[in-house]
C-alpha positions in Angstrom: 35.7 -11.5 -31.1 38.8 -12.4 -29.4 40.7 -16.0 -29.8 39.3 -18.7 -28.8 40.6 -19.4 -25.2 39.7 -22.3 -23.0 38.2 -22.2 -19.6 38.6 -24.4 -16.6 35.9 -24.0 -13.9 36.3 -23.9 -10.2 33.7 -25.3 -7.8 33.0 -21.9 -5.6 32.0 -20.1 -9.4 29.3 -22.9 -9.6 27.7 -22.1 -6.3 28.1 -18.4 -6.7 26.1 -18.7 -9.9 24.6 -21.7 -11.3 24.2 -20.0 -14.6 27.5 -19.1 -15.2 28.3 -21.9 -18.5 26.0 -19.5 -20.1 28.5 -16.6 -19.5 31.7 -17.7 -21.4 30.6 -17.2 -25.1 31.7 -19.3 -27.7 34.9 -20.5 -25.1 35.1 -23.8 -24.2 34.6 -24.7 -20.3 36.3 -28.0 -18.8 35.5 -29.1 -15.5 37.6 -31.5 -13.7 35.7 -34.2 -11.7 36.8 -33.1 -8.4 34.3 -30.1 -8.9 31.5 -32.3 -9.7 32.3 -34.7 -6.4 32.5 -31.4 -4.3 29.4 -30.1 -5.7 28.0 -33.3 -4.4 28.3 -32.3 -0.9 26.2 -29.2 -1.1 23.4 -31.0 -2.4 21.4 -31.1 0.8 20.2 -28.4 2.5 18.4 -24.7 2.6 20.6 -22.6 1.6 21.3 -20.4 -1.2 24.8 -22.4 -1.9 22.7 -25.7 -1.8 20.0 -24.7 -4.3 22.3 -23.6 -6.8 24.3 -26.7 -7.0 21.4 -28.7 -7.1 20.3 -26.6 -10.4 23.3 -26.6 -11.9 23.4 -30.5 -11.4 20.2 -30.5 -13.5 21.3 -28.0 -16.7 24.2 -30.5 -16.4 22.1 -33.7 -16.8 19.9 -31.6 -19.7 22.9 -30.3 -21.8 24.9 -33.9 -21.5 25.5 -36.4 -24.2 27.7 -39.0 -24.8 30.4 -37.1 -26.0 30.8 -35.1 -22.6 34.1 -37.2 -21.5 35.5 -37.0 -25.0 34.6 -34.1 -27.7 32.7 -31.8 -25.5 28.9 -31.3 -25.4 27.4 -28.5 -27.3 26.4 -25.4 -25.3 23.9 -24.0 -27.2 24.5 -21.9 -30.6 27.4 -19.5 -30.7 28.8 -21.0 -27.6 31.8 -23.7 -27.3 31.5 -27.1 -25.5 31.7 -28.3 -22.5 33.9 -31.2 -21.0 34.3 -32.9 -18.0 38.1 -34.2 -17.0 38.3 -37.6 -15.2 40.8 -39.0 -14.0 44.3 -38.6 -13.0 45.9 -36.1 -15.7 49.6 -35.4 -16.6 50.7 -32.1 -14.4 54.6 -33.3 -13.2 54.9 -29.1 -12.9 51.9 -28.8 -10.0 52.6 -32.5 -8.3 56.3 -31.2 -7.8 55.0 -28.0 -6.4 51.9 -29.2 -4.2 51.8 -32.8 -3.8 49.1 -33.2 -1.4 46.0 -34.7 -3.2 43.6 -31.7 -2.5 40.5 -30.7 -4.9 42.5 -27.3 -5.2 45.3 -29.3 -6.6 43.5 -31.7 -8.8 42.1 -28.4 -10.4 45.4 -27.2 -10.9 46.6 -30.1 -12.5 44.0 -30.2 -15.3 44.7 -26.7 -15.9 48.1 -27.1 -16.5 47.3 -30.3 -18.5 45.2 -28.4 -20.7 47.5 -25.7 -21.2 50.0 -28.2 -22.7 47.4 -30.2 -24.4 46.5 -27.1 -26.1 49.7 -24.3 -26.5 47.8 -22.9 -29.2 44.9 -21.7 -26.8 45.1 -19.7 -23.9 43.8 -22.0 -20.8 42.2 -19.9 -17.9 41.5 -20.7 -14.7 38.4 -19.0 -13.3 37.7 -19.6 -9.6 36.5 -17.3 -6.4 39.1 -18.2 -3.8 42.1 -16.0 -4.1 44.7 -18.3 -2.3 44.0 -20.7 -5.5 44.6 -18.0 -7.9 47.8 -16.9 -5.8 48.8 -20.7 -6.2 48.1 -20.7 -9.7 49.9 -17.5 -10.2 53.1 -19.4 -8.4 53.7 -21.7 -10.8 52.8 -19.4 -14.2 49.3 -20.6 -14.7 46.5 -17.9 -16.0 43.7 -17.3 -13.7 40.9 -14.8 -13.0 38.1 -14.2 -10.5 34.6 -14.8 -12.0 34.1 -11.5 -12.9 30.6 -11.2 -15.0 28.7 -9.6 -12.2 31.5 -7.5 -10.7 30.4 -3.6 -10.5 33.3 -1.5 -11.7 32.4 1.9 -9.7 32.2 1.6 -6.2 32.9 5.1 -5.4 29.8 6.0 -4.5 30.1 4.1 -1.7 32.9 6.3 -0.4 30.6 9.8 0.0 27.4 10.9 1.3 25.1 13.0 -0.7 25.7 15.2 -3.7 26.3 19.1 -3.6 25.6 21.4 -6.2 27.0 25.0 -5.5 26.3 27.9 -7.8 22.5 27.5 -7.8 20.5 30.3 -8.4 19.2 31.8 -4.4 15.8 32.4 -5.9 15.2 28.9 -6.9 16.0 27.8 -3.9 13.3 30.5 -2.3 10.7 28.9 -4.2 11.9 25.5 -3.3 11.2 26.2 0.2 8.0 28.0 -0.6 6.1 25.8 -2.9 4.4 22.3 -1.3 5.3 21.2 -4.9 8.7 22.0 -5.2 10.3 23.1 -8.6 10.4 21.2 -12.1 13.4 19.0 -12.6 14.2 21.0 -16.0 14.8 24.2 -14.3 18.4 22.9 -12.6 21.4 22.8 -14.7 22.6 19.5 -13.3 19.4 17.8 -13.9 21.8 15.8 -16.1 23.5 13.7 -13.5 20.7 13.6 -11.0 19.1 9.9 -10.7 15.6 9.4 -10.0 14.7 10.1 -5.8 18.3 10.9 -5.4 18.7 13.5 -2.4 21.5 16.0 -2.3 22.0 19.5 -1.1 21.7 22.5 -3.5 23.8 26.1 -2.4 23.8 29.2 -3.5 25.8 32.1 -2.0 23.1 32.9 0.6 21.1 29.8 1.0 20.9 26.2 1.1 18.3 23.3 0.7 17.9 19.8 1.4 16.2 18.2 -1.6 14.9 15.3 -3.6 14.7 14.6 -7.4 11.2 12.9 -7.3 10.9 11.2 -10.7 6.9 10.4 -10.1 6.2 13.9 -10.4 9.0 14.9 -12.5 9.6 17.5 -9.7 12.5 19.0 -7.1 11.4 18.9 -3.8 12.7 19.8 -0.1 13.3 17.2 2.2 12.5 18.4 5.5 13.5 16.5 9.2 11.1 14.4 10.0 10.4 12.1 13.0 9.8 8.2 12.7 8.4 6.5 15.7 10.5 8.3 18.1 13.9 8.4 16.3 14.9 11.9 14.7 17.6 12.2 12.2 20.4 13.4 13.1 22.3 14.5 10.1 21.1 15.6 6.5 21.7 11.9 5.3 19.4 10.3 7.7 16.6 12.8 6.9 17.6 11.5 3.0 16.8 8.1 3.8 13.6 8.9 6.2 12.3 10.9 2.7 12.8 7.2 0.5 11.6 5.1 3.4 8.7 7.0 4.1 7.5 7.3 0.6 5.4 4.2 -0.5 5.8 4.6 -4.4 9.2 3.8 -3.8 9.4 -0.1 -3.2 12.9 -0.8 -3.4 15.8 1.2 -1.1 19.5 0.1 -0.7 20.5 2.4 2.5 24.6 1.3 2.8 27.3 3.0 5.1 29.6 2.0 7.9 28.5 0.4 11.2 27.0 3.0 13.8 25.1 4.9 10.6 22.0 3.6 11.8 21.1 1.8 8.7 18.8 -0.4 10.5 17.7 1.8 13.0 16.0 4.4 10.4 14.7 1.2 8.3 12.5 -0.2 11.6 11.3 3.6 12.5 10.0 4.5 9.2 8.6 1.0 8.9 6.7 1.3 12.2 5.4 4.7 11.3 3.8 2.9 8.5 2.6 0.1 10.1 -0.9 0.8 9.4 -0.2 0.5 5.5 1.0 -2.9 6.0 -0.3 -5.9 7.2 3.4 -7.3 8.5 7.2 -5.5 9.3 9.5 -8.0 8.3 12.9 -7.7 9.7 15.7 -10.2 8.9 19.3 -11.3 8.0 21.6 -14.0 6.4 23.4 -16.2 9.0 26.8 -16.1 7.6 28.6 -17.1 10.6 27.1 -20.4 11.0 26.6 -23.4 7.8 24.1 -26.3 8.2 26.4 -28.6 10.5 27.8 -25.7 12.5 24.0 -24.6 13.4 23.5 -28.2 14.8 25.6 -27.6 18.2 23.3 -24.9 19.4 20.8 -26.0 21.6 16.9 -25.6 21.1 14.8 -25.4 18.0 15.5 -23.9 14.6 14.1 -20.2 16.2 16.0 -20.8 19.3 19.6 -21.5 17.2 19.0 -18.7 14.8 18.1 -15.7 18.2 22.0 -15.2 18.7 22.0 -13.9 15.2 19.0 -12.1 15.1 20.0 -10.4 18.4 21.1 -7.3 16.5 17.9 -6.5 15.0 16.7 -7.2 18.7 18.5 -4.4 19.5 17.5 -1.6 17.1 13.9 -2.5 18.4 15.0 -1.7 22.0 16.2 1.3 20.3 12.9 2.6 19.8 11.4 1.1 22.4 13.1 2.7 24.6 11.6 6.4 23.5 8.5 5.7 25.3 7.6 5.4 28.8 6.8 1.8 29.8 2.9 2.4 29.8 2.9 4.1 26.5 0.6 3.3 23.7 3.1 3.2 21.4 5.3 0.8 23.7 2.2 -1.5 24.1 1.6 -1.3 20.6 5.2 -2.8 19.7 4.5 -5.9 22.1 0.9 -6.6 20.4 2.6 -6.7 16.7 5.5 -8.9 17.9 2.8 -11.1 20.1 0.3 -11.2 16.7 2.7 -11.7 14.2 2.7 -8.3 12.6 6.2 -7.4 13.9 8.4 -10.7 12.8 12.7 -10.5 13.0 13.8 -14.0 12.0 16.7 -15.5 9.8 16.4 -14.9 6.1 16.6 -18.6 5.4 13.2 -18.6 6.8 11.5 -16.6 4.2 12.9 -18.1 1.3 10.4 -19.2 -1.2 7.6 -17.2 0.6 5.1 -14.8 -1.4 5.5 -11.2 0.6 2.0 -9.4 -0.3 1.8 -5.8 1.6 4.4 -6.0 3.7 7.5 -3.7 5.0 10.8 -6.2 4.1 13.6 -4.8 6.2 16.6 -7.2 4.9 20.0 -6.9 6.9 23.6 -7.1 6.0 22.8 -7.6 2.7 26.0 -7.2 1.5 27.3 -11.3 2.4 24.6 -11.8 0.1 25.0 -12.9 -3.7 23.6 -10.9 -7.0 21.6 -14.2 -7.0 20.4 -14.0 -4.0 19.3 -10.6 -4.3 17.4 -11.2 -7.2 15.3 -14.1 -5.2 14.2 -11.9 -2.7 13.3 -9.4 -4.4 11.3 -11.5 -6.8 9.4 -12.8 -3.5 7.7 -9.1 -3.6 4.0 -9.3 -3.7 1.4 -6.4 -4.5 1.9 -3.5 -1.8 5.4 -4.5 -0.8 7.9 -2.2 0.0 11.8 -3.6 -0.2 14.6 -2.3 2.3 18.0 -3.2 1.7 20.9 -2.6 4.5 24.9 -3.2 4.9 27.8 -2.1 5.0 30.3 -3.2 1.6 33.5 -3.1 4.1 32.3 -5.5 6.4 31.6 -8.4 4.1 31.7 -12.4 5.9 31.1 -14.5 2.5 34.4 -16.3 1.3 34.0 -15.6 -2.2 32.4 -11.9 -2.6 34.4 -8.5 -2.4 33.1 -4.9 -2.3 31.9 -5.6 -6.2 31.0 -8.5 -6.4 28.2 -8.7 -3.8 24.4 -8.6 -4.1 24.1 -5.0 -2.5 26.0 -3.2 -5.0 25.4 -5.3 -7.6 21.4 -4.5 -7.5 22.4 -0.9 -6.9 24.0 -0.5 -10.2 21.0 -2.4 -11.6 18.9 0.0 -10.5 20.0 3.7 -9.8 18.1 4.7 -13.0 14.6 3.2 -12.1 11.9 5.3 -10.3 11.1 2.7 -7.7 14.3 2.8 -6.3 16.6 4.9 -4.3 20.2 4.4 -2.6 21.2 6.5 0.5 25.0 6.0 1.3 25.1 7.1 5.1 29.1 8.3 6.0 28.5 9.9 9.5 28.7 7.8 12.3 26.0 8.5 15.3 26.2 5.4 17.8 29.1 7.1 19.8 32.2 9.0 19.4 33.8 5.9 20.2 32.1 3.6 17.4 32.9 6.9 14.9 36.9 7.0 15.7 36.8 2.8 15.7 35.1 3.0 12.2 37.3 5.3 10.9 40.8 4.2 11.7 40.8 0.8 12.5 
């Protein structure tokens, strides 16, 4: 255990995660009032942002005493106290250097108060917004990101599958023979291999596409399959038709780079399913727009929300457009969409719904937080089946980063659990155009 160091609390941590007093140990946490006034303003509304600051709001009124404004509240047992900083505090240092009356500011200024108050004690900054930190940084105050759900390996993100080379040819002969596959304890590299993780195995005259299937403790070979019209096109797309199509897997992450066909592959498997579930659910965070901003759109809250949902829209062309206009399968799509069965909307829409046997199809889930995550995935009822896609690069929240978001943040959670399964796609197959974009711009 480490000094005792004080911490001083930005606004943006707060609506990030509305647990996160609980996550500084026996450190004390200050927050100044300009926090509490801005936290205020998120009260109202449907978002995730909004809910958390309304349940932080009430810890704060349980854990509160009189002694808030002067010798801290208690925290709990083995963790320090928290305070709340009124008023206007002595910081000549920050007034000199920014003295425009800004929340970002006034949070600057009790930082540097406290660090004088208290030269004994390191005093920390903690905040989300990086030109804040930069500030802080300008005029030798210590600050950090809020790092307690940060995922330190991101690598994986980088590369498609896994090869093993050096594998013995006959195994591989009697991977392709046997319905069954081979048991798991018959590679080498069973070791490093995660439960319904796909990869390639070589040997000097063969290869095989396979999958580690933890259910049955077995290797098997992943063969090409067709979903509803769309065939893969690369050895990572028939990796994530084997996890989408397999219903004793219930949670899939699919990430990679736009033109991957994340989506795409999610839909087709889920339509070739269809009869397994009694709704394909398709949606997506509207980052782009908050609660004011969605109020200069014309039309109802469906009719605001299309623009967004357009993309999804546009994978189900996709596959519509496989089939000849009088197809069954064509006719088929337009009765599910007309009954219900077939629904794209915003993800706001589904929050605090029960999703009993259906196929969630969740979209650029990377702008959305670990918290976040967590509540939708708790929303899965009995014979749900939980698809998660986005690209880590492309991420429109403020205050997340490539590991700091929900995505990867449930993907380290999870890689060892036999109901889930991660596909990274890396080949691009919208166009040779999208492909040379993706890659060096």
């Amino acid at each position: 255990m480490g000094a005792k160091k004080n911490f001083v609390i930005d606004t943006n941590v707060i609506l990030h995660d509305y647990n996160c007093l609980r996550n500084f140990q026996e450190n004390d946490i200050y927050l100044p009032i300009v926090v509490l006034e801005e936290l205020d303003k998120f009260k109202k509304g449907n978002e995730q942002i909004n809910y958390n600051a309304r349940e932080f709001v009430r810890q704060l009124d349980l854990i509160t005493d009189d002694n808030l404004f002067t010798r801290g509240a208690s925290l709990g047992e083995g963790m320090g106290r928290l305070f709340v900083v009124t008023g206007r505090v002595e910081a000549p240092h920050v007034y000199e250097s920014f003295p425009e009356s800004i929340p970002d500011h006034r949070i600057l200024a009790v930082t540097d108060w406290l660090g004088h108050k208290h030269p004994d004690m390191k005093t920390i900054l903690v905040t989300k917004d990086v030109n804040l930190r930069m500030k802080a940084r300008s005029i030798g105050l210590l600050c950090e990101d809020y790092i307690n759900d940060k995922v330190v390996n991101v690598d994986i993100f980088e590369k498609s599958n896994e090869t093993f080379d050096g594998i013995d040819p006959a195994l591989i002969d009697r991977i392709y023979s046997s319905h069954d596959g081979i048991d798991i304890s018959e590679l080498e590299c069973r070791e490093v291999i995660h439960p319904n993780e796909c990869f390639i195995l070589k040997s000097e005259r063969n290869s095989v596409l396979a999958r580690y299937n933890p259910f049955t403790h077995t290797v098997c070979r992943v063969t090409k399959t067709k979903n509803y019209g769309i065939e893969p096109r690369n050895a990572e797309q028939s990796f994530a038709f084997e996890i989408l199509d397999d219903p004793n897997v219930k949670l899939v992450a699919l990430t990679g780079k736009a033109g991957t066909g994340k989506t795409l592959l999610a839909l087709a498997a889920a339509l070739r399913q269809m009869n397994d579930y009694k709704q394909i659910l398709l949606a997506r965070p509207i980052v782009a727009l908050s609660n004011k901003d969605i109020g200069f759109l014309p039309g109802d809250a469906q009719e605001k929300v299309a623009p967004y949902m357009q993309p999804l829209f546009d994978n189900l062309n996709v596959i519509k457009h496989q089939f000849s206009p009088t197809s069954t399968e064509l006719k088929r799509l337009d009765e599910m969409q007309k009954s219900g069965q077939l629904v794209i909307e915003a993800l706001a829409f589904i929050r605090g719904r029960s999703l009993s046997e259906t196929y969630c199809i969740i979209d650029e889930a990377q702008n959305l937080t670990p918290h976040e995550i967590k509540t939708i995935i708790t929303r899965a009822g009995e014979g749900t089946k939980m698809v998660f896609t986005g690209d880590i690069q492309q991420i429109d929240q403020p205050y997340l980063d490539t590991q700091s978001n929900g995505l990867v943040y449930m993907i380290d959670r999870m890689k060892d659990q036999n109901l889930f399964a991660h596909v990274n796609l890396v080949k691009g197959e919208r166009s040779e155009l999208s492909e040379l974009a993706s890659n060096l711009m």
